[in-house]
N, C-alpha and C positions, 0 to 999 in steps of 0.2 A: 578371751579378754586380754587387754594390754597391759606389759607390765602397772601402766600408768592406772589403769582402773582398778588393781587391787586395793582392798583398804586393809591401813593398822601395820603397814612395813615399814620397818627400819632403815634406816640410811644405805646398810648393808647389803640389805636385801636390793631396795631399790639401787643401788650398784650394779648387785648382781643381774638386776635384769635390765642396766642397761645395752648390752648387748642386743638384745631382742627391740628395747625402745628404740637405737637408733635403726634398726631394718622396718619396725614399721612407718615411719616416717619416709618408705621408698614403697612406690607401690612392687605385687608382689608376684603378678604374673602379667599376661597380655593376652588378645585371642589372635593377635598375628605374632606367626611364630617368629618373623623377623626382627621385630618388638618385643618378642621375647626375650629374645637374645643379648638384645639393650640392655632391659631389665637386669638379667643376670646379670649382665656388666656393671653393673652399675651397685649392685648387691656385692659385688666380689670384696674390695678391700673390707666397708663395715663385715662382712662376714670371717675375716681372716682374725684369729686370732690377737688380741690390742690386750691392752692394760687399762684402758676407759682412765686415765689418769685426768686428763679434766673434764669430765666430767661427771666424776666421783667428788673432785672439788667444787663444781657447783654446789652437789646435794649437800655437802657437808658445810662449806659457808651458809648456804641457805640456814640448816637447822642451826650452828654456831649464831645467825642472827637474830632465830625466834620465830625464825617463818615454816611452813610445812613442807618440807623436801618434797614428799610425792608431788607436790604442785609443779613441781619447777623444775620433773623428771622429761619434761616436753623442751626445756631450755636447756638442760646434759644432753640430751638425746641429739640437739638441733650445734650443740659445740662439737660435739665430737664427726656428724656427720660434715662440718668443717672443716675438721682435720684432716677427715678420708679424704673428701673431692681434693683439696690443697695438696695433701701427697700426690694424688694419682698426677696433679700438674709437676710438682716439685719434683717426682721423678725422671718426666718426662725431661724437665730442665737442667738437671742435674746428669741426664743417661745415666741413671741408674741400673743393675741387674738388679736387686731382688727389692722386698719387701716384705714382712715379715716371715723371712723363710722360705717365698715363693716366687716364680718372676716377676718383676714390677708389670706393670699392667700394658706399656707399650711396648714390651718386649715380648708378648702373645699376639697384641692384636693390632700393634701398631700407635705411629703418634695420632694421625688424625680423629681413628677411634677413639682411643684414651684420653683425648682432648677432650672431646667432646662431651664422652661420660664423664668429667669432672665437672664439667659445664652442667650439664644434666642437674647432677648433685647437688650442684651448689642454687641451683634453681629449689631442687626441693626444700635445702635449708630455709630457703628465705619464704616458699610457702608454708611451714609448719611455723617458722616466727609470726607470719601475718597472721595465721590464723589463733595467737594468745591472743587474750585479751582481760582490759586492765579490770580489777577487783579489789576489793579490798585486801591490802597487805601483800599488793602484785603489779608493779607497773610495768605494764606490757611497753609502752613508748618508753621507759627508759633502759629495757633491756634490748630491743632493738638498737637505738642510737649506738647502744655499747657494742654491739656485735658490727654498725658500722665505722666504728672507730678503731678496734679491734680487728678488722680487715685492711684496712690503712696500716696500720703499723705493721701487721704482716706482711704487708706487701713494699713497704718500704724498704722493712730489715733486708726482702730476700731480694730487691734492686740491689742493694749494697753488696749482697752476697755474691750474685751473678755476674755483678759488672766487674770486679774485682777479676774475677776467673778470663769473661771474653776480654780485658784489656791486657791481661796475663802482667796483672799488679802483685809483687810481691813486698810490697814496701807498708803493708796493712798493720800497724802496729797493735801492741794489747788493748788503747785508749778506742782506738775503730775497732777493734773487735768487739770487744765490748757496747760499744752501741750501737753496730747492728744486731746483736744474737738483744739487745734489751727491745727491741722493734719485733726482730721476726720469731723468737720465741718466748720470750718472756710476757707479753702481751697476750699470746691465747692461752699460753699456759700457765698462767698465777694471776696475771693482775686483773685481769678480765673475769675469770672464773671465780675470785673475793668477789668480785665487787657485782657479776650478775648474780651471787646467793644474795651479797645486800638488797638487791634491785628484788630479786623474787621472796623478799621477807617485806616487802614495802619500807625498807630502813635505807638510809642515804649514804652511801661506803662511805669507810674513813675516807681523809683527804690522804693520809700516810700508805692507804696501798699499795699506788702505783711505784713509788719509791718501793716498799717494801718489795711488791712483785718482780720487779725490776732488777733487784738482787739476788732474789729466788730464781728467775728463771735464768738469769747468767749461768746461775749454779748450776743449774738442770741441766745446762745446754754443752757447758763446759764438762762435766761429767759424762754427758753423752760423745764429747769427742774424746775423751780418754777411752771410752768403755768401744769406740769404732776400733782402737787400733792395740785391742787387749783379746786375745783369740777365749771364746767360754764354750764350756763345755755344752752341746746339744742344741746348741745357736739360740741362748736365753735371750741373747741380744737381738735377734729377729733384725738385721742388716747384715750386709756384706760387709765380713771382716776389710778394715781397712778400705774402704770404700771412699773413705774424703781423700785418702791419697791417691787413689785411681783417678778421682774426679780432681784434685789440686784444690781439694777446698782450703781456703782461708782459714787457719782456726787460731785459738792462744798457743797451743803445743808448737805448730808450726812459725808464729811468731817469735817465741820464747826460742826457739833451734836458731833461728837466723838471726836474732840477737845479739846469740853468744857463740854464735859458730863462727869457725875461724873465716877469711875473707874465701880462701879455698874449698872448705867445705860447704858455704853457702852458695858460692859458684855453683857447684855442683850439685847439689841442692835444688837450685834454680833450675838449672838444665834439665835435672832428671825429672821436674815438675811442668816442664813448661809444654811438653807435645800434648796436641791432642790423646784424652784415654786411652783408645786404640792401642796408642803408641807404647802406654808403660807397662813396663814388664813383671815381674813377679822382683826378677833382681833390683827395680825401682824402689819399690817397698820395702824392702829387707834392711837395703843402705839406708835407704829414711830411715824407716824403726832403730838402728842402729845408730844411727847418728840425734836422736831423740834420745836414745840410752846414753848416751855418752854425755849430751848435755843436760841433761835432769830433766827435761821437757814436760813429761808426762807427770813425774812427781811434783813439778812447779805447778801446772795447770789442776791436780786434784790439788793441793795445798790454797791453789787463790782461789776454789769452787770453795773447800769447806769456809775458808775464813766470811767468803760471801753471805753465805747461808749461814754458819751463826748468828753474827751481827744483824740478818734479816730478820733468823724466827725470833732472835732476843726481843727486835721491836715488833714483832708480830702476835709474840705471849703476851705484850704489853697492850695491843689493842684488843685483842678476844680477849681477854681478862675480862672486858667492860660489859662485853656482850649478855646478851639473857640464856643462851645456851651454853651452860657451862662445860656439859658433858660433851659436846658434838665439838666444841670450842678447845678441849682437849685431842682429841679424833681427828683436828682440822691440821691440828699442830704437829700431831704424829703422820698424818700422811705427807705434810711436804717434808721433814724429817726422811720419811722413805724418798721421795721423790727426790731431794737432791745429793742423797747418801747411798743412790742404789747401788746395786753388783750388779745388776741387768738391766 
């Protein structure tokens, strides 16, 4: 039986087994072993250890709206297998080394294959969405829409992201930062994930959460570039340390250095950023990080993440207040709390 056919679980539980919900939404063997091998491919990232971070906020808006989370355990399951196919490309694009700990996926098998398995993936997501359908207190057409409007804005955010790196743009202020990381994260990671629990409650999201979301996921995102270039103990972080500066990604930290760095240390800055990955050294890093210490970079960027996310969940205590789940409406508040205040 699938997590989804248990009855009488908890938000908690249905968490916990999402895990298992989004592997079965992949089929799970083949009888040509070459196709099997797909399979597995395709099984790898959902199978790597994750946080199921949105789609734990589906179950939990859902119940915060009054609707039955197990219901809406096939719409977590169908976000998060989202996220996988989307990594296994983003790392490709990014030339990544790892992912949660272990090689990214075309650094085993190659780009062409790992392309492709993302393609795969992303096919199955959208066979498991077609296959809801609408009920009472479940509108299957308008949780679709949302998951393709919510691929638009990922895909927008992470044009901004890319083109910035191949035009070897450094001139990306906090205001453009800012509104890509609100497109290419903020969108599947909070705003989306409110407002598909309202959609699998049969209730109409507020108009305030994309605003809301919006703020939350800056935070997210921007905490997650602090947390790239903070070494943890036992790789809680599941990336390669320091990884946006091997790749020269655009972030606030990075913005916030060239700001206030002198015309010379930006120079070089620049320079030590500009070759291809290949190219940077360990000693690239260390001057970055160092030149980050010197100008507060890293303590600026967790300072404008917290200030985001209060001001967000302040107006987000304000809308689940109104809701009929009060308990899970508490629950909902505490995990983006964790989410944009994590240590890992």
């Amino acid at each position: 039986m699938t997590a989804a056919g248990r009855a009488g679980t908890t938000v908690d539980d249905l968490a916990e087994g999402l895990h298992q919900a989004v592997l079965d939404l992949l089929p799970a063997s083949h009888d040509d072993p070459d196709l099997g091998d797909f399979v597995r491919l395709m099984r790898d990232y959902p199978a790597r250890a994750g946080k199921r971070v949105r789609g734990r906020l589906v179950l939990r808006s859902t119940a915060a709206h009054g609707g039955d989370p197990a219901a809406a355990l096939v719409v977590a399951a169908a976000l998060e297998l989202f996220q996988n196919w989307v990594l296994v490309h983003d790392d490709i694009e990014d030339d990544s080394e790892e992912r949660r700990g272990l090689p990214a996926l075309h650094r085993s098998v190659g780009i062409p294959i790992a392309l492709n398995v993302g393609d795969a993936m992303h096919v199955y997501m959208w066979a498991a969405l077609f296959d809801l359908r609408t009920q009472v207190g479940f509108d299957a057409d308008a949780i679709r829409r949302e998951f393709v409007w919510m691929i638009h804005r990922t895909a927008e955010g992470q044009h901004l992201d890319l083109t910035w790196v191949a035009q070897g743009r450094f001139d990306v202020s906090e205001d453009a930062y800012l509104a890509m990381v609100r497109r290419k994260t903020a969108a599947y990671t909070v705003t989306s994930p409110l407002r598909l629990g309202a959609h699998a409650s049969g209730r109409a999201p507020h108009p305030a959460l994309p605003s809301v979301g919006e703020r939350l996921g800056a935070a997210f995102q921007i905490r997650d570039d602090v947390l790239n270039l903070q070494r943890s103990d036992g790789n809680l972080y599941g990336k390669e340390f320091a990884g946006d500066l091997y790749e020269a990604k655009r972030t606030l930290v990075l913005a916030h250095a060239l700001a206030h760095a002198s015309s010379a240390e930006a120079d070089e800055a620049i320079a030590r950023l500009r070759p291809p990955r290949e190219q940077r050294s360990e000693d690239d890093v260390r001057w970055l990080l160092d030149l980050f210490e010197r100008r507060g970079s890293l303590r600026y960027a967790q300072e404008r993440a917290e200030a985001l996310a209060e001001a967000a969940l302040e107006e987000l205590e304000a809308i689940v207040s109104e809701l009929p789940g009060r308990d899970a409406s508490r629950a909902l508040l505490t995990e983006l709390q964790r989410l944009t205040r994590r240590v890992s």
